[in-house]
N, C-alpha and C positions, 0 to 999 in steps of 0.2 A: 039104817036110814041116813047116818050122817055121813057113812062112807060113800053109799049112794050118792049124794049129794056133792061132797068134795071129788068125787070120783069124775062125775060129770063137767065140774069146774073145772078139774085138774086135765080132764080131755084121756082120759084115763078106764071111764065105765065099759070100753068093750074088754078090759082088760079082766084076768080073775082077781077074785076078793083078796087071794092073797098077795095079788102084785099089786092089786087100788092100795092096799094098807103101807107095802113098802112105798106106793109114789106119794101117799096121805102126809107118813111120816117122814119123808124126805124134803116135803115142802114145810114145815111146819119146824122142823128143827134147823133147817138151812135159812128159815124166816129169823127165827129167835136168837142166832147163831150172827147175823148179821146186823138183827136191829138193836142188838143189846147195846153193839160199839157206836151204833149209830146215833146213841143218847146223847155223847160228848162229842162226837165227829167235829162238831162245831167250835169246839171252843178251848179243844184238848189242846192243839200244838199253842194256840194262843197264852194258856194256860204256864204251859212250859217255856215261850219265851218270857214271858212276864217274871219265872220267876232266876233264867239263867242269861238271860240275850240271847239275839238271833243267831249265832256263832256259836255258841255251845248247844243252842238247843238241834244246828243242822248239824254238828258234830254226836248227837247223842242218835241222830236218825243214821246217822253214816255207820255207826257202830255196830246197831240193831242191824239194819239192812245187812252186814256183811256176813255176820254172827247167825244170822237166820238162812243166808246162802249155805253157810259151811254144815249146817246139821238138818237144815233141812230135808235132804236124800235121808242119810241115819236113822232120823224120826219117822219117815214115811215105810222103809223097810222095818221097824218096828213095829210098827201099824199093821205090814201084813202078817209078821210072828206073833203078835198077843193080840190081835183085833180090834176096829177102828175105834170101838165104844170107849175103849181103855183107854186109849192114847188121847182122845177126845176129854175125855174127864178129867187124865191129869191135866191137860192142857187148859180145860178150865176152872180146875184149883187154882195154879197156877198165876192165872188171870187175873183170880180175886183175890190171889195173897197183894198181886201189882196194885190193883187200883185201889182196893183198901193201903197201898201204903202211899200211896200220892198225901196221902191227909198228915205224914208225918216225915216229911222231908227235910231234913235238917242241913246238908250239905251237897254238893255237887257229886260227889260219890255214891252220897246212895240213890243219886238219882241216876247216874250209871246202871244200880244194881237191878232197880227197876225196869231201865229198858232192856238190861238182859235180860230179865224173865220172863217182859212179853216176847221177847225173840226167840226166847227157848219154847214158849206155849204158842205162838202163830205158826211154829216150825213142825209142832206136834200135829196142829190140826188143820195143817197142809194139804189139800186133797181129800183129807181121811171121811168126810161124809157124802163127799161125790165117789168115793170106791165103795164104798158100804152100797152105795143107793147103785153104781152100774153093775156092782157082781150080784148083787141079789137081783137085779133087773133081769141079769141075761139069765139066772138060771130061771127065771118063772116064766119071762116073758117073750123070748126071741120064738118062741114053736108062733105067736101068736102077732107076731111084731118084728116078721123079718126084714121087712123093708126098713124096719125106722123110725113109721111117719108116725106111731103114737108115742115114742121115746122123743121126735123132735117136737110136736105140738105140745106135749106133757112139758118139755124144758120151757118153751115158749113162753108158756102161761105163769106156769113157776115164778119165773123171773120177772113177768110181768106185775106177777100179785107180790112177790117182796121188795122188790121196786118201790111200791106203792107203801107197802109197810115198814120199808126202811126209813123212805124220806119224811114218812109220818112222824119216825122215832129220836130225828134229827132235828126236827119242826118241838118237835115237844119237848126233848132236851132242853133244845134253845130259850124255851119259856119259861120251863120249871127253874134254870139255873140263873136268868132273869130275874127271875119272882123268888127268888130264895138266894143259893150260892153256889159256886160249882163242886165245891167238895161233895153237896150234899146227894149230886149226879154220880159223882165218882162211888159213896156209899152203896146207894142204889145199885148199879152196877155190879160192885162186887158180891151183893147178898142174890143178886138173878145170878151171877156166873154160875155159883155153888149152885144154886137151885135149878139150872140148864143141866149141867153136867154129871148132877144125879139123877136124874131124870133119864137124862142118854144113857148112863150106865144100868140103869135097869132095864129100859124099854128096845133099842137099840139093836137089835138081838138079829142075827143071822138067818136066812133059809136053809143054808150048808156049813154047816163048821169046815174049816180048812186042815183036817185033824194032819195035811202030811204037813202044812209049815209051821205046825208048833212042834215038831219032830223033828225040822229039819233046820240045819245050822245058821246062825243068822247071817253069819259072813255070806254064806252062798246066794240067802234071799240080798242080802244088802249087795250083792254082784249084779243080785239078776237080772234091775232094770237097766245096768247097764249094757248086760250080755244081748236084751233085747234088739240095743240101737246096733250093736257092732255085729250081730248077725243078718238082719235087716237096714239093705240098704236104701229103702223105700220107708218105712219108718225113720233113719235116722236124716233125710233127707225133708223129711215134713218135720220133723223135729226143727229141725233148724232155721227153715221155714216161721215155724210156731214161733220160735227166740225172736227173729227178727220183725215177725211182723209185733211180737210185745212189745219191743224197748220202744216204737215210739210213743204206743199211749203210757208206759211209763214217764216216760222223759217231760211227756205233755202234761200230765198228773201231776210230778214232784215240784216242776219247776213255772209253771206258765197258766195251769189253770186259773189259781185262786190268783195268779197275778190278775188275769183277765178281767173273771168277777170283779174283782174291785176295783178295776180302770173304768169300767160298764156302770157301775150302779154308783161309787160313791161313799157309801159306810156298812160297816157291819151288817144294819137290820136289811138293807138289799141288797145285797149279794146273799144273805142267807135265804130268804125269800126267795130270788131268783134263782138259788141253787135250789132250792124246791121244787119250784113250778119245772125247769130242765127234768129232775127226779120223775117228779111225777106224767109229764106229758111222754116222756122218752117210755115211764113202762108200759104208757096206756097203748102205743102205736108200737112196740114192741109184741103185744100180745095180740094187737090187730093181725099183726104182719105171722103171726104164726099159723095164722088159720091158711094162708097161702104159700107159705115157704117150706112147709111140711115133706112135699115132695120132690125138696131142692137135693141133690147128690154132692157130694165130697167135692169129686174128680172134675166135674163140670162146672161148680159154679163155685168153689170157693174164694180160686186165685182172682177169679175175675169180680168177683166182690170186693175183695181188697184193692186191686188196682182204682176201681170205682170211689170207695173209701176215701182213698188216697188223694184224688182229687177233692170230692166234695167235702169234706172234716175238712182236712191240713190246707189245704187248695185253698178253698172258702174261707179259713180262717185266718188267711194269711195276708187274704185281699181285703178283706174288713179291716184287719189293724190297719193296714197300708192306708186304706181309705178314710178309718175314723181313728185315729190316735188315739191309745188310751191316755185321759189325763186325769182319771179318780174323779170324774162328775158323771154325773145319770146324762147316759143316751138311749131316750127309747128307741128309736132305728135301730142302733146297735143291736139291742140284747134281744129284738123281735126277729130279726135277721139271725143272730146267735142259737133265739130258740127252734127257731125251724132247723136250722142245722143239727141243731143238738138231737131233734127227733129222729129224723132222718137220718142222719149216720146210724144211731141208735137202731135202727132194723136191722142196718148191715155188719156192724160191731157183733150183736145179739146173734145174727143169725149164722155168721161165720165161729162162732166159738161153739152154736149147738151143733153145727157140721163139724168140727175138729171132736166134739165130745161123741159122735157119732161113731167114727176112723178108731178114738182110741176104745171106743166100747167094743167093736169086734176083735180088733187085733191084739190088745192087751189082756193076757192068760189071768185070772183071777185072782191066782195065788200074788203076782207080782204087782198086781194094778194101782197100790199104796204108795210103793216104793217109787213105780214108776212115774205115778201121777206128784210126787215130791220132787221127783228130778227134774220136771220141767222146770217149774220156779227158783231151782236151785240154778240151772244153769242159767235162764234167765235174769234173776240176781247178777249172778257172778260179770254177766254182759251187759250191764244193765249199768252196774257202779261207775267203772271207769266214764261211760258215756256219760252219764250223769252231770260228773267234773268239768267234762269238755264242752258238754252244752253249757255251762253255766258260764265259761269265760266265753263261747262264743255268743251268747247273749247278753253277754257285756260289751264285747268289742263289735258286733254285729247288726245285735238288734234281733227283735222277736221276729219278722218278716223274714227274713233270710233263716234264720234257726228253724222253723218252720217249717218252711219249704225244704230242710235238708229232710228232716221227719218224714217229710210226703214220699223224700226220694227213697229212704229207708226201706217204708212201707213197700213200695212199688219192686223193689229188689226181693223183697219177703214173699211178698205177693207169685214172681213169676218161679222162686225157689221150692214154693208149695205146690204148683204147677208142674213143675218137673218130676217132683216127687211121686207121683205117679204114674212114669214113666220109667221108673226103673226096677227091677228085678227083686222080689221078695222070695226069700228063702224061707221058708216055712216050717225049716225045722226049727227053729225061735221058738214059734208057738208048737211044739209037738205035744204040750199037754194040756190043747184045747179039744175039749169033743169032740170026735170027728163028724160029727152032725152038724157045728158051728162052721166047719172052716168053709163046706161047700158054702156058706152064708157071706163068708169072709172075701171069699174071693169073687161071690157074685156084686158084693157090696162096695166094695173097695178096691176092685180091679178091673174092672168093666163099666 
C-alpha cells in the first residue's frame, strides 16, 4: 500500500513493483542524503569564518574544491568496480568522522584535515546514487518507458518533494542552533551520517550485479569514461557543453549569491527566511512544471532553454542590481521581483538538467555510468577554479552588473555548443556493450 501510494506521488505507478521500489528508494535516500547537510547549510561557512577569518576560511574552500576535482573521476571509477552502496557508506563514515571533529579543533591545521575529508567523502559520493538509481532504471524500466516521459516526471517530482524537504532541514537547523548551539548540529549530523550510510549499505542493493567489473581491471574502468568522450564526438561535444553551461551557476553560487541575499534583506534572520521561501516556492512550480515538460526532447528544446535562461536569471538579475543597488537594508520590490525570478528560472534550470540526465541515461553503458558521471564534476571543477579567481577580481574592479552579464554570455555560448552537439556524428562503438535492444532506443531518442 505504501508503495502504491509513493508510486503514484512519485509519477511512477504505471511502472512495475520492482522499478516503484528502485524510484521509492532513490527519492528517499537522495532526500536524506541532501537534508542531512542541510541542517548547518546555514550557518556552517559562518561557523568557519568566525573561527579562522574570511581569508583562510575561502582559502580552506579553494583547497577542498581542487582536492575533490583531482579524485573525483578515481572515486567514481571505483564506484563502478565495488558498487555504489560501498563507496557511498565510506563516504559517509567518513562525513561523520568530519563533523564530529568540528567540536574539537584546536589549530588551523587540523582544520585543513577536516576539509580534506569532506573532500575525499563529497568525491566518493559523486554521482554514485544517481548511477545506482539510472542503471537499475534502465534495466527494469526502458521496455516500459521508452520515451522518457515517466523517467522525466518521476525526476520532476523527486526534486520537487526534496526541495521542499531540504529547505525544511535548513529552516530547522537554523532554529535548533538558535535555541541551543551549533556544535550541538554538527553532533547530530554526524550520528545521522553513520545511521544514512548503514542503512545504504544494507538496503541499497542492485537488480544486476555487474559480476564482469569486479573482474575487470580498474585502470581500464578508470579509462573508460574517458574512452567514452574521445570516441564519441557527439557526447564529448555535449559534455562541453554541460561544463560551460555549469561554471556560470557556479560562479553565481560561490561568489554573488549570499552577497545578494544580504544586500536584499539586511540580517541574518532574512536572508535566511527568504532563502526559504526561493527554496520552497522554486520546488513547488518545479514539480508544477513537470506535469508539462515531460515530453520535452534533448535535441529540440534544451539549447534553447538555456539561451532563454540566459536572459531571464543573468539578464534579469543584472538589471535589478543596476536598478536597485544593493546597500544591506530590506527592499521589498527587490526580493518580490527576485522571487519570481528565482521561480521561474527554476523550471528551466530543473528541466534542462532532467533533459541532460535523460541523454546521459541512454548513451552511458552501465558498467561505466559511475566513473563517467564523476567526470563531469571533475572537469567542471577543474574549469570552474581558475574562473572563480578571475571573477572575483572582476567583481572588484567592475562590479556585479557587468560580472553578470559576462555569466549570461557564458551561458549563451554553452547554450548553442549543446545545440551543435547534436549535429554531429556518433560512433557507436563506444557503447558496443549496450543491449542491442537499447541502442535501437538510443538512436530514436537522441538522434532524431
Amino acid at each position: 500500500m505504501i508503495t502504491i501510494s509513493l508510486g503514484s506521488i512519485l509519477a511512477s505507478k504505471n511502472l512495475s513493483d520492482q522499478t516503484q521500489t528502485i524510484v521509492i528508494k532513490y527519492f528517499i535516500f537522495s532526500a536524506l542524503m541532501r537534508g542531512i547537510f542541510m541542517l548547518s547549510s546555514t550557518f556552517y561557512f559562518l561557523f568557519i569564518v568566525e573561527l579562522t577569518g574570511f581569508a583562510e576560511a575561502a582559502f580552506l574552500i579553494t583547497v577542498a574544491f581542487i582536492i575533490q576535482g583531482l579524485i573525483d573521476y578515481p572515486s567514481g571509477a571505483l564506484g563502478d568496480k565495488i558498487g555504489q552502496k560501498k563507496v557511498i557508506f565510506i563516504a559517509y563514515l567518513i562525513h561523520s568522522i568530519a563533523f564530529a571533529s568540528l567540536l574539537f579543533i584546536n589549530s588551523f591545521n587540523f582544520l585543513i584535515m577536516i576539509y580534506l575529508a569532506e573532500a575525499i567523502a563529497k568525491s566518493l559520493e559523486s554521482g554514485a546514487i544517481n548511477s545506482w538509481f539510472d542503471n537499475n532504471y534502465k534495466i527494469t524500466a526502458l521496455n516500459k518507458d521508452k520515451d522518457h516521459e515517466i523517467y522525466k516526471e518521476a525526476n520532476f517530482r523527486i526534486e520537487m518533494l526534496i526541495g521542499i524537504f531540504a529547505s525544511s532541514m535548513f529552516l530547522l537547523g537554523g532554529v535548533l542552533a538558535y535555541w541551543t548551539f551549533r556544535e550541538l548540529i554538527f553532533v547530530i549530523q554526524s550520528i545521522l551520517m553513520i545511521v544514512i550510510g548503514v542503512i545504504i549499505l544494507l538496503t541499497l542493493n542492485d537488480i544486476k550485479t555487474n559480476e564482469e567489473n569486479k573482474q575487470e581491471n580498474y585502470l581500464r574502468i578508470l579509462t573508460g569514461g574517458i574512452g567514452l568522450l574521445i570516441k564519441s564526438p557527439r557526447l564529448l561535444m555535449f559534455v562541453v557543453g554541460s561544463i560551460i553551461l555549469a561554471t556560470p551557476i557556479i560562479i553565481w553560487t560561490e561568489l554573488i549569491l549570499f552577497i545578494f541575499y544580504f544586500g536584499y534583506t539586511g540580517s541574518d534572520a532574512s536572508a535566511g527566511l527568504f532563502r526559504f521561501i526561493v527554496w520552497f516556492s522554486s520546488s513547488l512550480v518545479v514539480g508544477i512544471a513537470g506535469i508539462y515538460s515531460k515530453k520535452l526532447t534533448a535535441k529540440k528544446s534544451l539549447y534553447k532553454m538555456h539561451l532563454i535562461h540566459s536572459f531571464l536569471f543573468f539578464g534579469s538579475f543584472a538589471l535589478i542590481i543596476f536598478l536597485f543597488p544593493l546597500t544591506d537594508q530590506f527592499s521589498l520590490f527587490a526580493l518580490v521581483l527576485s522571487l519570481i525570478i528565482f521561480s521561474m528560472a527554476a523550471i528551466i534550470h530543473y528541466s534542462s538538467d532532467i533533459l541532460k540526465k535523460s541523454v546521459y541515461l541512454e548513451l552511458i553503458p552501465n558498467e561505466k555510468r559511475n566513473s563517467f558521471y564523476s567526470l563531469i564534476p571533475t572537469l567542471t571543477m577543474l574549469v570552474s577554479s581558475p574562473l572563480i579567481f578571475i571573477f572575483g577580481i572582476l567583481i572588484t574592479t567592475h562590479g556585479l552588473v557587468i560580472s553578470i552579464v559576462v555569466l549570461a554570455t557564458i551561458e549563451i555560448i554553452g547554450a548553442l555548443v549543446i545545440g551543435i552537439s547534436f549535429h554531429l556524428p556518433e560512433k557507436w562503438k563506444a557503447f558496443n556493450k549496450i543491449q542491442p535492444i537499447l541502442l535501437a532506443n538510443q538512436i530514436h531518442c537522441c538522434v532524431n
